[in-house]
C-alpha positions as CSV (number, residue, x, y, z in Angstrom):
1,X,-9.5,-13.2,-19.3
2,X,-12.0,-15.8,-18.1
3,X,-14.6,-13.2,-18.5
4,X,-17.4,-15.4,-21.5
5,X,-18.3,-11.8,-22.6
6,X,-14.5,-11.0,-23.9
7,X,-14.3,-8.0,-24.6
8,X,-17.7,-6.5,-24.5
9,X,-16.8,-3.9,-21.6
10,X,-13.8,-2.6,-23.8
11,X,-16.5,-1.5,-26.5
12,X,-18.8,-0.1,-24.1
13,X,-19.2,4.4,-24.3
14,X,-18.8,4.2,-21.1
15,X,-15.5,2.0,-20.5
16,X,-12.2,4.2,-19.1
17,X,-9.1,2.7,-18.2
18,X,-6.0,4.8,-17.0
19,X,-1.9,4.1,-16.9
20,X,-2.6,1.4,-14.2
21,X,-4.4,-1.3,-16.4
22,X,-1.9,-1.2,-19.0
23,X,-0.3,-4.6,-17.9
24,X,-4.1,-5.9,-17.5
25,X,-4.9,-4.8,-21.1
26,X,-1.8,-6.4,-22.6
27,X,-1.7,-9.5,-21.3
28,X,-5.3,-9.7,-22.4
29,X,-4.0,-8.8,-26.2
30,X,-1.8,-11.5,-25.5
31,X,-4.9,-13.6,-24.5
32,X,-6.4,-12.5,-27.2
33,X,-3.7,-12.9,-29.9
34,X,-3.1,-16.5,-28.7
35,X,-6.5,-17.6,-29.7
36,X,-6.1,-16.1,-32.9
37,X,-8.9,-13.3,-31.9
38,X,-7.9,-10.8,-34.1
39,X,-10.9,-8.6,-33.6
40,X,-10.4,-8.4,-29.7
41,X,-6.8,-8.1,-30.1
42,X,-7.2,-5.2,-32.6
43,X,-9.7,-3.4,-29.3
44,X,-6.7,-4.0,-27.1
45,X,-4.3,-2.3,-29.4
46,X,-6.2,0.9,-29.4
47,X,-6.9,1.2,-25.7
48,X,-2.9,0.2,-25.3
49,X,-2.1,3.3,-28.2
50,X,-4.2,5.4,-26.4
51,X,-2.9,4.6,-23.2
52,X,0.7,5.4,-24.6
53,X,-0.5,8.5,-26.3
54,X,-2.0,9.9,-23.0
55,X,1.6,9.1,-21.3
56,X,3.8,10.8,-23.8
């Protein structure tokens, strides 16, 4: 969350997460919501819903 670039990686074709980064990725939405970002936050979301999607 320290990272200047945000979330730059996140938008990358070639980003993957799995299952294990979930608590990673939300607290950054949380990050991201508490500075108002709604643009980043909106990134996290998906990757979170996707994540969830992938679990079900």
């Amino acid at each position: 969350m320290d990272c200047v670039y945000e979330a730059i990686c996140e938008t990358s074709t070639f980003f993957q997460t799995s299952i294990a980064f979930r608590s990673t990725l939300l607290a950054q939405r949380h990050d991201a919501c508490a500075k108002g970002r709604t643009r980043r936050a909106d990134i996290y979301d998906k990757l979170l819903t996707g994540l969830d999607d992938e679990a079900s």
